[in-house]
MOPAC internal coordinates of N, CA, C and O (Angstrom, degrees):
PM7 1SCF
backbone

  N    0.0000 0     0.00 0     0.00 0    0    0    0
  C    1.4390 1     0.00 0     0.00 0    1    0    0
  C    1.5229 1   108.24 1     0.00 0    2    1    0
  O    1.2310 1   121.88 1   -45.28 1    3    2    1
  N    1.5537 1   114.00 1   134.72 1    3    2    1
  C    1.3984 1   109.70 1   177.89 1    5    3    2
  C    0.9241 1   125.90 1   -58.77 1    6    5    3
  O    1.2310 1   105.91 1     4.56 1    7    6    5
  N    1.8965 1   143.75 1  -175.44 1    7    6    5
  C    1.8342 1   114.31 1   152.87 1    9    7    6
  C    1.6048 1    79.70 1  -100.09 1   10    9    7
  O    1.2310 1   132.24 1    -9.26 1   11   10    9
  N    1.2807 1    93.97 1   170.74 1   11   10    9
  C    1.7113 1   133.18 1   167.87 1   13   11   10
  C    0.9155 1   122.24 1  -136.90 1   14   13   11
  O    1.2310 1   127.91 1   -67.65 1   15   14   13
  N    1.6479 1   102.37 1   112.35 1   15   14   13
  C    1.5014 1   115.59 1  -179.50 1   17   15   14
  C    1.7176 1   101.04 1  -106.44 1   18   17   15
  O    1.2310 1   132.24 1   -33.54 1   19   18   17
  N    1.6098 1    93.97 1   146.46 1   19   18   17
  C    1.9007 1   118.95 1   165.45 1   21   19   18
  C    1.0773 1   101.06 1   -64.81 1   22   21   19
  O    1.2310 1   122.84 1     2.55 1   23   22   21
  N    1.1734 1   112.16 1  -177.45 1   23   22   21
  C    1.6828 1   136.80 1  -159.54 1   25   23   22
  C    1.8492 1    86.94 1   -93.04 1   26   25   23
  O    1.2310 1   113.90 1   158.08 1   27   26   25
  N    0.9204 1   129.15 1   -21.92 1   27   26   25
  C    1.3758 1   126.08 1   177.55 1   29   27   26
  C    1.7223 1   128.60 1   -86.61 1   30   29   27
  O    1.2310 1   137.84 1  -172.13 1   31   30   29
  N    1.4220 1    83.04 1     7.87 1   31   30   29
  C    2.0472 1   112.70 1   175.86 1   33   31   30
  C    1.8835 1   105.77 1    71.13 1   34   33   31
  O    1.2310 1   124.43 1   178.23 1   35   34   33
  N    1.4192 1   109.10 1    -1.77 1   35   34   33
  C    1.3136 1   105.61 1  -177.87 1   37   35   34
  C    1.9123 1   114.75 1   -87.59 1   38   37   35
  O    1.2310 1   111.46 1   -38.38 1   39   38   37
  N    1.1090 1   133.68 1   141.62 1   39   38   37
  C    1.0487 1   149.14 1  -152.03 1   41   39   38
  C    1.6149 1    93.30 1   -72.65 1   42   41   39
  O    1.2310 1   124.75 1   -38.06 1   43   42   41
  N    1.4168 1   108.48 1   141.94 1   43   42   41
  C    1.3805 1   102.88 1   161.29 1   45   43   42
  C    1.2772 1   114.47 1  -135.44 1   46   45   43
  O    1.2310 1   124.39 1    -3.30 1   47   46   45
  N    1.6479 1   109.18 1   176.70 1   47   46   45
  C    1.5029 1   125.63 1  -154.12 1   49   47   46
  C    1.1926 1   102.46 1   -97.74 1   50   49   47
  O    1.2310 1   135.28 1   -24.60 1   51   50   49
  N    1.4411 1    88.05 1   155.40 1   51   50   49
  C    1.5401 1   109.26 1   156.84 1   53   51   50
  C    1.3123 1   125.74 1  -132.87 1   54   53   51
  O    1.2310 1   116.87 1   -38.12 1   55   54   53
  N    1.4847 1   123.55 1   141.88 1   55   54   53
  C    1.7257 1   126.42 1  -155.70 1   57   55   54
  C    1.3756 1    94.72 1  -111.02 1   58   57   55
  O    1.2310 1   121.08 1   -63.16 1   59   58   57
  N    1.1447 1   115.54 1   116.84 1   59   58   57
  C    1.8165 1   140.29 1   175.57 1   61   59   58
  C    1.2178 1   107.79 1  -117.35 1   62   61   59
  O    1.2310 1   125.49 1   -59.63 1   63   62   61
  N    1.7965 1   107.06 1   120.37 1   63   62   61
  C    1.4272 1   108.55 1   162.53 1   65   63   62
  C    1.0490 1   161.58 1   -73.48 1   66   65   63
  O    1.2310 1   101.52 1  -102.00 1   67   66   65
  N    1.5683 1   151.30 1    78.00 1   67   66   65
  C    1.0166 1   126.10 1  -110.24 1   69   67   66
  C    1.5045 1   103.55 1   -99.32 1   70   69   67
  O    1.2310 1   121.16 1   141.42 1   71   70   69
  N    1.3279 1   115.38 1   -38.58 1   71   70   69
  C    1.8218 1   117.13 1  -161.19 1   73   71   70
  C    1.4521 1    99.10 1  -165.60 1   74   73   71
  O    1.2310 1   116.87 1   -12.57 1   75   74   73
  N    1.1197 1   123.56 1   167.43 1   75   74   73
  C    1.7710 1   141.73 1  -175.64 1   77   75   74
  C    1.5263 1   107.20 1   -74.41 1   78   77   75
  O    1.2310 1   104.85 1    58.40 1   79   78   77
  N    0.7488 1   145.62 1  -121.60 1   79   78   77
  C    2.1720 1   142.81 1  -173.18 1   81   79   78
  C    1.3546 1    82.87 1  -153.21 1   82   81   79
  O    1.2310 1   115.73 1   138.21 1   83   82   81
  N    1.6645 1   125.72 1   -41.79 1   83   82   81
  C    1.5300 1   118.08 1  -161.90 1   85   83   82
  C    2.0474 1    99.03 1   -90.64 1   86   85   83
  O    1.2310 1   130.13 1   173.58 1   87   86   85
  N    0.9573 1    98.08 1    -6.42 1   87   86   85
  C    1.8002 1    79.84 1   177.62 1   89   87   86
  C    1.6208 1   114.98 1   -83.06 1   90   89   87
  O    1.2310 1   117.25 1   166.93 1   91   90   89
  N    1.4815 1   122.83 1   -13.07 1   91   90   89
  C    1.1891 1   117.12 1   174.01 1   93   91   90
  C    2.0100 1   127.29 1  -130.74 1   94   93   91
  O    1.2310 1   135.90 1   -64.87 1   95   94   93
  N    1.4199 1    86.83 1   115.13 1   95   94   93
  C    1.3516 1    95.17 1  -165.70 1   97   95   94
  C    1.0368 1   141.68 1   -48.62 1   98   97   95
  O    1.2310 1   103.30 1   -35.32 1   99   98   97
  N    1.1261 1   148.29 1   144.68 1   99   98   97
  C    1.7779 1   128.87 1  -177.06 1  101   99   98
  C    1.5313 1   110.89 1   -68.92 1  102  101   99
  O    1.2310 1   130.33 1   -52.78 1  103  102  101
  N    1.4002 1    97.68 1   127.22 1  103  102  101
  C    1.5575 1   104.69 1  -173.61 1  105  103  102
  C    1.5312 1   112.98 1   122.24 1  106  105  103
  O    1.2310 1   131.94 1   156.66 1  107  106  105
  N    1.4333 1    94.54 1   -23.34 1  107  106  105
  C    1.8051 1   100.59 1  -162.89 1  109  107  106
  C    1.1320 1   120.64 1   -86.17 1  110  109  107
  O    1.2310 1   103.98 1    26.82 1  111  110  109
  N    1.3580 1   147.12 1  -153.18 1  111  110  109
  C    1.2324 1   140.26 1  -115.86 1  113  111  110
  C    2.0587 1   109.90 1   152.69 1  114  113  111
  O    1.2310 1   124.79 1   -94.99 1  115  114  113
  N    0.8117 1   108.41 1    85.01 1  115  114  113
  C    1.6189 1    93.28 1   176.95 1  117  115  114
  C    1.7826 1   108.43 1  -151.09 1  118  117  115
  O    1.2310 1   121.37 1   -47.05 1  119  118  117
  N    1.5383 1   114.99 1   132.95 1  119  118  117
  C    1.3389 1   142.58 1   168.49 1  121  119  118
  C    1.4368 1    95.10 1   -46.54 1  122  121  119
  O    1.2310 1   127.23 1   -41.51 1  123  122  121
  N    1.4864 1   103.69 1   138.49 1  123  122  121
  C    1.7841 1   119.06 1   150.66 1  125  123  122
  C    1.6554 1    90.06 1  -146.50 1  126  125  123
  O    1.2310 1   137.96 1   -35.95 1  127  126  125
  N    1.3873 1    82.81 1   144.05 1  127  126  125
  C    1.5127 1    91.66 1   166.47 1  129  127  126
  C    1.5598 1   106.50 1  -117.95 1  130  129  127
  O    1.2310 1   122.16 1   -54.21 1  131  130  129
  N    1.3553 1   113.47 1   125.79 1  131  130  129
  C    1.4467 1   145.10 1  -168.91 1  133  131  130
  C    1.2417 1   125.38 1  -124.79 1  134  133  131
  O    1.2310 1   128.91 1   -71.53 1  135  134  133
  N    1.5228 1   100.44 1   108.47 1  135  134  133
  C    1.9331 1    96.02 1  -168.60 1  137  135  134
  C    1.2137 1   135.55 1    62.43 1  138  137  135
  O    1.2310 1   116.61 1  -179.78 1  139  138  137
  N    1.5025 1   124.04 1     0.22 1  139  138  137
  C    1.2638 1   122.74 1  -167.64 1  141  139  138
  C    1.5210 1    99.70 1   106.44 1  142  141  139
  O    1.2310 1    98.98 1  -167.14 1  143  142  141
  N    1.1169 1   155.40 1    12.86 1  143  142  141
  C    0.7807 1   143.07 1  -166.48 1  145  143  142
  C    1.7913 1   108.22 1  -150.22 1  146  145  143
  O    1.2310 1   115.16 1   -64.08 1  147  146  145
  N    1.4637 1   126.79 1   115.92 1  147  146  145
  C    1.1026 1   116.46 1   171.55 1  149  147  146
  C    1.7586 1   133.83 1   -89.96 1  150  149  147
  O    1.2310 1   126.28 1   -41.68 1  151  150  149
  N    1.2668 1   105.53 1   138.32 1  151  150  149
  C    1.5929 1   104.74 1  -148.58 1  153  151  150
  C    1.8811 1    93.80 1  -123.72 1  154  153  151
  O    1.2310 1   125.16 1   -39.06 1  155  154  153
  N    1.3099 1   107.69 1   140.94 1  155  154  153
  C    1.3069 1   110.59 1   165.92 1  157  155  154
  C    1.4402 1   111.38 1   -89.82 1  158  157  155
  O    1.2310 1   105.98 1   -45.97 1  159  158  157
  N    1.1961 1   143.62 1   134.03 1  159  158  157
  C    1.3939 1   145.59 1   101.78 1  161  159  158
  C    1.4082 1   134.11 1    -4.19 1  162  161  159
  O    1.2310 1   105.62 1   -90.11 1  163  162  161
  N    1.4046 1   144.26 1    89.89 1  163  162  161
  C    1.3741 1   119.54 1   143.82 1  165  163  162
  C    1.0746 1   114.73 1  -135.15 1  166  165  163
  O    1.2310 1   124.39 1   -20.83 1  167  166  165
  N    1.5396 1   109.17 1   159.17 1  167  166  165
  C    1.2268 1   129.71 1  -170.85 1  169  167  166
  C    1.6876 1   114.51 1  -103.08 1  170  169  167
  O    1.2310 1   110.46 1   -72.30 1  171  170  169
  N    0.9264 1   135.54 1   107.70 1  171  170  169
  C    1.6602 1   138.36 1   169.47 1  173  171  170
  C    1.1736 1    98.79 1  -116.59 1  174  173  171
  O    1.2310 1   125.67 1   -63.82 1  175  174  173
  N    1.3929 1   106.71 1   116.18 1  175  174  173
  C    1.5391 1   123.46 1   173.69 1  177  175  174
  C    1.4366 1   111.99 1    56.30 1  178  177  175
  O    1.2310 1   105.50 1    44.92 1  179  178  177
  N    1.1222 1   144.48 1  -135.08 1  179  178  177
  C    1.1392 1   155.03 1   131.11 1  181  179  178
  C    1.0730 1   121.73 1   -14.27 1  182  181  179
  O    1.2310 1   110.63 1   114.11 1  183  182  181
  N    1.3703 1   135.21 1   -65.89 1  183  182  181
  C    1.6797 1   159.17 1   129.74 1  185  183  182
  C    0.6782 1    85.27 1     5.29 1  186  185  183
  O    1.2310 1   128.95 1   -71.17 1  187  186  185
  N    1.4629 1   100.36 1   108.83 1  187  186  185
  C    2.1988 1    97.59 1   124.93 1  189  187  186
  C    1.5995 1   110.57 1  -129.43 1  190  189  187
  O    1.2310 1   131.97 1   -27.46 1  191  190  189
  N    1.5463 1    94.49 1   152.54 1  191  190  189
  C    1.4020 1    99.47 1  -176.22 1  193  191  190
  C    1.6570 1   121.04 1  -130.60 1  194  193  191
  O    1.2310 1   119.00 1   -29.13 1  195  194  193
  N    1.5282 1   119.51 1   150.87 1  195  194  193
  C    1.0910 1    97.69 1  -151.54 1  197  195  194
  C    1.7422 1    91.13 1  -125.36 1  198  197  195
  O    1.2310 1   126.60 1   -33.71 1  199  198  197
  N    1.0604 1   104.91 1   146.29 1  199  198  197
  C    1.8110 1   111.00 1  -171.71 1  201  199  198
  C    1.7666 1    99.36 1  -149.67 1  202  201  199
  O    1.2310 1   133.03 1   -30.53 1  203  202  201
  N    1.5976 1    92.42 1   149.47 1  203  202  201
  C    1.4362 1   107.69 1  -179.01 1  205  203  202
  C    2.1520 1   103.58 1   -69.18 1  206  205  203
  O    1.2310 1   133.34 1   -41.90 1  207  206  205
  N    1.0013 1    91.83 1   138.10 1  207  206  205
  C    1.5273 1   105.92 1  -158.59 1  209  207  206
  C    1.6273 1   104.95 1   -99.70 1  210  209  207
  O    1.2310 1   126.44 1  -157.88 1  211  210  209
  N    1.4528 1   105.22 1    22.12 1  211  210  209
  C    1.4766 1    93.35 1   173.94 1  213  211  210
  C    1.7654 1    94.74 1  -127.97 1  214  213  211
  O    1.2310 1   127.89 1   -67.45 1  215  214  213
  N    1.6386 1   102.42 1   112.55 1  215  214  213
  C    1.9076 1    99.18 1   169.55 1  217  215  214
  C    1.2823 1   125.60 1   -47.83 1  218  217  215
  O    1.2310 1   124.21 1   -55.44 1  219  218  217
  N    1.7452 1   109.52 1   124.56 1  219  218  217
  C    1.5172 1   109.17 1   177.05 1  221  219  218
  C    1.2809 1   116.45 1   -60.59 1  222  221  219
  O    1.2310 1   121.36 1   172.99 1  223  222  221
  N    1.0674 1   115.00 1    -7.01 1  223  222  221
  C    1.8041 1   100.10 1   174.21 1  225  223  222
  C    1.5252 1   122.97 1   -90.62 1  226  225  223
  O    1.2310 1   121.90 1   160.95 1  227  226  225
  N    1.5514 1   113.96 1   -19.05 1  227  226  225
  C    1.0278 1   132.82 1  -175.76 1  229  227  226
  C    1.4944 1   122.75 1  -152.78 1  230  229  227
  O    1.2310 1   115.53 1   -38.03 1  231  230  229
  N    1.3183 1   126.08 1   141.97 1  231  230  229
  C    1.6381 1    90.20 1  -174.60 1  233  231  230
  C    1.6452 1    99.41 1  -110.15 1  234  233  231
  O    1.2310 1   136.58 1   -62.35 1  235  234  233
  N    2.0128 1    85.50 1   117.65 1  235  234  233
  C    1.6919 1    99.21 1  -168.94 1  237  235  234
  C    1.9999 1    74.21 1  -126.65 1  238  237  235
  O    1.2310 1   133.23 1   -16.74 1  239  238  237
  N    1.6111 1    92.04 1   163.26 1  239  238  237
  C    1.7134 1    96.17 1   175.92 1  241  239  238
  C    2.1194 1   100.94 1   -82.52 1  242  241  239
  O    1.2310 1   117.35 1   -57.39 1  243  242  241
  N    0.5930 1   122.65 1   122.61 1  243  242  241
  C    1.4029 1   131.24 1   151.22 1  245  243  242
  C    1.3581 1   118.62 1   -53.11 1  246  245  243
  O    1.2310 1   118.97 1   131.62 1  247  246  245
  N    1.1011 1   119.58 1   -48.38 1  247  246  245
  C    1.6831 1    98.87 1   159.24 1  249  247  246
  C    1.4071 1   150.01 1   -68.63 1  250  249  247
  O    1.2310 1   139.44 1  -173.72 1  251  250  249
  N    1.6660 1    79.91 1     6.28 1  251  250  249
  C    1.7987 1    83.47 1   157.14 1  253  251  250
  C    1.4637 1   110.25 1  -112.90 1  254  253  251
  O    1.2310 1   111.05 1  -162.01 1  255  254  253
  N    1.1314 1   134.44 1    17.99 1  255  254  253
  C    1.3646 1   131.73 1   139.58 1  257  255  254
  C    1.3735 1   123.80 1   -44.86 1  258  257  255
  O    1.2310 1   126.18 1    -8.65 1  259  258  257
  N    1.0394 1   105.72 1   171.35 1  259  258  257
  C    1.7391 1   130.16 1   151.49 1  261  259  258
  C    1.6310 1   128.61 1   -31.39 1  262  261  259
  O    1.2310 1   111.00 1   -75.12 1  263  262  261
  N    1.1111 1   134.53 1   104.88 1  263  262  261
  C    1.7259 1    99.61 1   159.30 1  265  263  262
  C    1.7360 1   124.53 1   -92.37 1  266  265  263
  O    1.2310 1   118.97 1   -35.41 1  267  266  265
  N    1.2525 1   119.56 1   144.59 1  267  266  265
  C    1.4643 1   103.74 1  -159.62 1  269  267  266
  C    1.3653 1    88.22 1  -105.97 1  270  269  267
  O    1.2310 1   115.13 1  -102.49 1  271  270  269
  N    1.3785 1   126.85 1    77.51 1  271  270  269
  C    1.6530 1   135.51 1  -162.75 1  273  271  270
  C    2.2887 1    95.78 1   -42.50 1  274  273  271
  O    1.2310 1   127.70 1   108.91 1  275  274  273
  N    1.3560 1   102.78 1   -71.09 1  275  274  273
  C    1.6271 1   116.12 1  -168.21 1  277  275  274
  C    1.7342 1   109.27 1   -43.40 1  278  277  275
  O    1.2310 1   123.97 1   138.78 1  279  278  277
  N    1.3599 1   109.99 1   -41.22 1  279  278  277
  C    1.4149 1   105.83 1   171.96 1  281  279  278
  C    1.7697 1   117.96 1  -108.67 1  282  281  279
  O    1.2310 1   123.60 1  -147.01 1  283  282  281
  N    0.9778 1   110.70 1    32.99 1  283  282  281
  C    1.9115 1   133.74 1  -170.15 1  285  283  282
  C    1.7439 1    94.75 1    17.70 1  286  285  283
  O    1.2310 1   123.95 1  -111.10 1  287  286  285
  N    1.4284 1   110.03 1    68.90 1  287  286  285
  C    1.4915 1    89.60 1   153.15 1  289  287  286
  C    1.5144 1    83.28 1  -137.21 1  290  289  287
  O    1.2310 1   123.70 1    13.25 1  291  290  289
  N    1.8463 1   110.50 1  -166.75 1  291  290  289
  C    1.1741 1   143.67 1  -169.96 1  293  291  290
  C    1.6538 1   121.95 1  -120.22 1  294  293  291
  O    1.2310 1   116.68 1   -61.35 1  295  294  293
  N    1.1864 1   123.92 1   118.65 1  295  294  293
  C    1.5421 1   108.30 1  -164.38 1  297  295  294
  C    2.2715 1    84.36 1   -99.40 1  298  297  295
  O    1.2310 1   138.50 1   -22.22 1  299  298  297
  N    1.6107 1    81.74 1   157.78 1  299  298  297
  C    1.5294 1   106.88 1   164.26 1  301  299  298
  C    1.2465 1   128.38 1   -73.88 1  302  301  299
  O    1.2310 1   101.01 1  -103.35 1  303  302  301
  N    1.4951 1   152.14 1    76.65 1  303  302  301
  C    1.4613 1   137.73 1  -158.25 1  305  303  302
  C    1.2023 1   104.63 1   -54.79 1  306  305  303
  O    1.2310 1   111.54 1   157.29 1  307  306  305
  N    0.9474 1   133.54 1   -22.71 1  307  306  305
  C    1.7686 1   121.21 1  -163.02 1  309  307  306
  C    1.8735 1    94.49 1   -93.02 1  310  309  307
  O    1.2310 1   104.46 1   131.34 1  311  310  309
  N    1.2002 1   146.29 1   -48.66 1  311  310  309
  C    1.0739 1   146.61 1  -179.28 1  313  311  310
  C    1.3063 1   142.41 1  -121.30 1  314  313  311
  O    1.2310 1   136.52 1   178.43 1  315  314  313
  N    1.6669 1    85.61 1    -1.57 1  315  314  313
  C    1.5841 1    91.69 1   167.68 1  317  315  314
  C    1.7817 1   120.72 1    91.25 1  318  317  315
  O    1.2310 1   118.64 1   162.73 1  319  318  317
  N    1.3399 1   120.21 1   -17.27 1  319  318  317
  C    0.9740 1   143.92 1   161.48 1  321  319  318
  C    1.6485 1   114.77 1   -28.65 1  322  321  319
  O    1.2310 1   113.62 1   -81.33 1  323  322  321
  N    1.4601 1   129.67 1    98.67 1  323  322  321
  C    1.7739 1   111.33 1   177.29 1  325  323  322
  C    1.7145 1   108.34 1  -104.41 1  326  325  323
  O    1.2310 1   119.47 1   -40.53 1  327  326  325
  N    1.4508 1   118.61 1   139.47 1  327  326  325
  C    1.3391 1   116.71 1   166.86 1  329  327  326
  C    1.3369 1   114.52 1  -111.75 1  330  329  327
  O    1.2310 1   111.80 1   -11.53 1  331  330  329
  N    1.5206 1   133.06 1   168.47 1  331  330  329
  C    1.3343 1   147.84 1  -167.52 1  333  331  330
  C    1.5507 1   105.78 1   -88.10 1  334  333  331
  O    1.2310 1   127.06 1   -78.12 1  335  334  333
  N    1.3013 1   104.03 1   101.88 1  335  334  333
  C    1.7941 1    96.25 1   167.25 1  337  335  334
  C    1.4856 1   128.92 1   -27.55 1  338  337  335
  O    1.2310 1   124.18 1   141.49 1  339  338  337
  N    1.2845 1   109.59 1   -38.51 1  339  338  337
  C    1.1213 1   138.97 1  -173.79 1  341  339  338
  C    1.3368 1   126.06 1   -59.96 1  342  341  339
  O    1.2310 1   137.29 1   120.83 1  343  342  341
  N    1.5207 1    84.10 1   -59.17 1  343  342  341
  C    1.9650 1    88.31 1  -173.02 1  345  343  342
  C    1.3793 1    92.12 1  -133.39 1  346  345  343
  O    1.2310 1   104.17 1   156.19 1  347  346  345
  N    1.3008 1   146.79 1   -23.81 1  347  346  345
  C    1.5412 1   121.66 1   153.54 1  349  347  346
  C    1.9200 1    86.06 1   118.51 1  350  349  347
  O    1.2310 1   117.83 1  -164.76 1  351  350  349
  N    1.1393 1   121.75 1    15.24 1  351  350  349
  C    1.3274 1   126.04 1  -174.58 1  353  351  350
  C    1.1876 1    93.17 1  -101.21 1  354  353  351
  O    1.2310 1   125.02 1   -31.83 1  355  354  353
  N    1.5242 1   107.97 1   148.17 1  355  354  353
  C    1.4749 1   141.74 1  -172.21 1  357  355  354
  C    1.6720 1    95.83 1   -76.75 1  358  357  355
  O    1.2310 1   115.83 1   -47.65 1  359  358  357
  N    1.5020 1   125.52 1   132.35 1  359  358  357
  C    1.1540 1   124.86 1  -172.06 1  361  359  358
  C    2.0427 1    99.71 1  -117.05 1  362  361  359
  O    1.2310 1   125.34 1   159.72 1  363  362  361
  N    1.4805 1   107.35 1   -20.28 1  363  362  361
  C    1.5963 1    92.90 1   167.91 1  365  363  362
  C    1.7016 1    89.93 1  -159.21 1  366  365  363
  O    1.2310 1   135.87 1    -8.23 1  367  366  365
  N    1.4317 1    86.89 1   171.77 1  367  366  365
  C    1.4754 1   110.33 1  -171.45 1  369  367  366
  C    1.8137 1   104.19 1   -60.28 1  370  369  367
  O    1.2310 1   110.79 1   -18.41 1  371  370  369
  N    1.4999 1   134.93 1   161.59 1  371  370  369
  C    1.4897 1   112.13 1   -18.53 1  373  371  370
  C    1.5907 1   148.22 1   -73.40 1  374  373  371
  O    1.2310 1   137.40 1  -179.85 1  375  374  373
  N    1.2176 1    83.90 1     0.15 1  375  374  373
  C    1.6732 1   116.11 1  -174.26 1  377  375  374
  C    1.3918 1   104.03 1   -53.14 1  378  377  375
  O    1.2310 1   107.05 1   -57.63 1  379  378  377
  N    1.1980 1   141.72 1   122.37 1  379  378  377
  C    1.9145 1   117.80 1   178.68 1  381  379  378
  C    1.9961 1    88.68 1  -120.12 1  382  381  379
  O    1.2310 1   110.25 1   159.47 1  383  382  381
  N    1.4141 1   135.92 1   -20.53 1  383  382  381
  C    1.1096 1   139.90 1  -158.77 1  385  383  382
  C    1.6269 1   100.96 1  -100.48 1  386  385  383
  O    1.2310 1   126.87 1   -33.93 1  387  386  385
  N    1.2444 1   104.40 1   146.07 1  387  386  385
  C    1.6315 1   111.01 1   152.79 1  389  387  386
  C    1.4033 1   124.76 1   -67.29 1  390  389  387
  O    1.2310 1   118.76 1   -13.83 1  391  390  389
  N    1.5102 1   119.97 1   166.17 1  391  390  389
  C    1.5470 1   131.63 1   171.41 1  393  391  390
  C    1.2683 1    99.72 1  -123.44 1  394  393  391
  O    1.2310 1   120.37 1   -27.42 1  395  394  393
  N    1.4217 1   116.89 1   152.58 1  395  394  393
  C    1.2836 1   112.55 1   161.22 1  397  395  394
  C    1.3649 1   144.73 1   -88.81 1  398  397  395
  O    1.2310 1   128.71 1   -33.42 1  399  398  397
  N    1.4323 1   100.84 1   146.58 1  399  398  397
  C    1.4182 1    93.18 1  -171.20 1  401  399  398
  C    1.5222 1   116.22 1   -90.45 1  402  401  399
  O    1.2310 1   116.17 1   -18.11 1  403  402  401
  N    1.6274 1   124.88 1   161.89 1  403  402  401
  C    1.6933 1   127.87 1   164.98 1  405  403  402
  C    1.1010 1   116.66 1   -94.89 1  406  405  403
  O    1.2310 1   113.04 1   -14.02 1  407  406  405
  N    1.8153 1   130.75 1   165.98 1  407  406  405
  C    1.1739 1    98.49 1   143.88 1  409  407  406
  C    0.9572 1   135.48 1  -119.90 1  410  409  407
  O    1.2310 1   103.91 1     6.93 1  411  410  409
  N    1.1172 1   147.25 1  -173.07 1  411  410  409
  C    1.5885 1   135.11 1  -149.86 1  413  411  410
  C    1.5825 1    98.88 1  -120.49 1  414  413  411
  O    1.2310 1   131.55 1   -37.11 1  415  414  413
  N    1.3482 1    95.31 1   142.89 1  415  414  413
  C    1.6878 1   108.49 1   166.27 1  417  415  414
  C    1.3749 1   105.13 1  -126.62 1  418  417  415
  O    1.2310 1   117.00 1   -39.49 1  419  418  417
  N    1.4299 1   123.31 1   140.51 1  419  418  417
  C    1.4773 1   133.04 1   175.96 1  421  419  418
  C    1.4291 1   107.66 1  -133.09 1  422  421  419
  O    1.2310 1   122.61 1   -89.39 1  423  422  421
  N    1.6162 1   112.60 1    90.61 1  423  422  421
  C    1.2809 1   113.35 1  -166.45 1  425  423  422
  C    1.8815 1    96.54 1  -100.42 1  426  425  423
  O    1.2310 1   127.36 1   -54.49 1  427  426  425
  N    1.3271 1   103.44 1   125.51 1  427  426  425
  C    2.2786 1    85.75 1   177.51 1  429  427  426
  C    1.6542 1   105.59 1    59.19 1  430  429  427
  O    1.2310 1   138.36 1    54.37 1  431  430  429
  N    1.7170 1    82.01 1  -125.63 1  431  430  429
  C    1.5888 1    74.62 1  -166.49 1  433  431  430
  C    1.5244 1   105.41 1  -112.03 1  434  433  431
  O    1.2310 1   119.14 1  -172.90 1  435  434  433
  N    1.7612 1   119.25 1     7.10 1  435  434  433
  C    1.1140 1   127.68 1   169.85 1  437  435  434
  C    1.7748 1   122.17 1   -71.29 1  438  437  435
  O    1.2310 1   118.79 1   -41.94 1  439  438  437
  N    1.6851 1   119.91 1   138.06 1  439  438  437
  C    1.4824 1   108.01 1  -168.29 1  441  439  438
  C    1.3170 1    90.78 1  -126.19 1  442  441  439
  O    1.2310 1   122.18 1   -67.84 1  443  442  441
  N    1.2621 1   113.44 1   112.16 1  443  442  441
  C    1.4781 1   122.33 1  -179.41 1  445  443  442
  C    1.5519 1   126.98 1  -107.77 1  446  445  443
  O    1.2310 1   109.93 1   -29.14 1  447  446  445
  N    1.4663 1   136.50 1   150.86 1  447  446  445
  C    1.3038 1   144.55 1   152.02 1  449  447  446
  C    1.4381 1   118.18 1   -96.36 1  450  449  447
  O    1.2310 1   135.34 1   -33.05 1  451  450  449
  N    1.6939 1    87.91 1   146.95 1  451  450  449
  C    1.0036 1   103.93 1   163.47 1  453  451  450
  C    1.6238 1   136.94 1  -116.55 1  454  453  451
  O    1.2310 1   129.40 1   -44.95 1  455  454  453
  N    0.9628 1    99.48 1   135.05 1  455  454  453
  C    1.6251 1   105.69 1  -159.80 1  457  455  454
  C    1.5967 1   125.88 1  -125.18 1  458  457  455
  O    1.2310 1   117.82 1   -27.58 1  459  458  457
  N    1.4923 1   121.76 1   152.42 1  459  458  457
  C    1.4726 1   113.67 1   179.62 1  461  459  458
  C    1.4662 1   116.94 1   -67.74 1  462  461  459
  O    1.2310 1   120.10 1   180.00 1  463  462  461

């Protein structure tokens, strides 16, 4: 997919759907691959949040980690590594880099990303 930039030279989005509100459980964790780009899914509570699904320290999928629902990040199975739903920052060692984060649209019962 190309990027597309506004008249203001800044890149713009595009909103991709990924799944319904009822296909992913609270607690969970699930891969889409979008545009070239693979993205985790999770859902905390209501929340869902969407983060690049390959660990900066290694490239392991993050959605088969952990979700650490009480402090909204995601642990790494292969090393243990947790990042911030939030901001995509590495919360313990070995990880020292960020991932990126999406943002989420929850239109009805559609749960969408947004993407370059």
């Amino acid at each position: 997919m190309a990027e597309v930039t506004g008249a203001d030279g800044a890149a713009e989005m595009t909103r991709v759907r990924l799944c319904a509100v009822g296909d992913l459980a609270e607690g969970e964790a699930r891969r889409f691959d979008v545009a070239g780009l693979r993205v985790a899914l999770v859902r905390i509570g209501d929340e869902f949040h969407a983060i690049g699904d390959r660990c900066s320290h290694e490239d392991f999928s993050l959605a088969d980690g952990e979700v650490w629902a009480a402090e909204c990040e995601i642990e790494c199975a292969k090393h243990g590594s947790t990042f911030d739903l939030r901001t995509g920052a590495p919360c313990s060692l070995p990880a020292t880099k960020p991932v990126p984060v999406y943002d989420v649209v929850v239109d009805g019962d559609d749960v969408s990303v947004m993407v370059p």
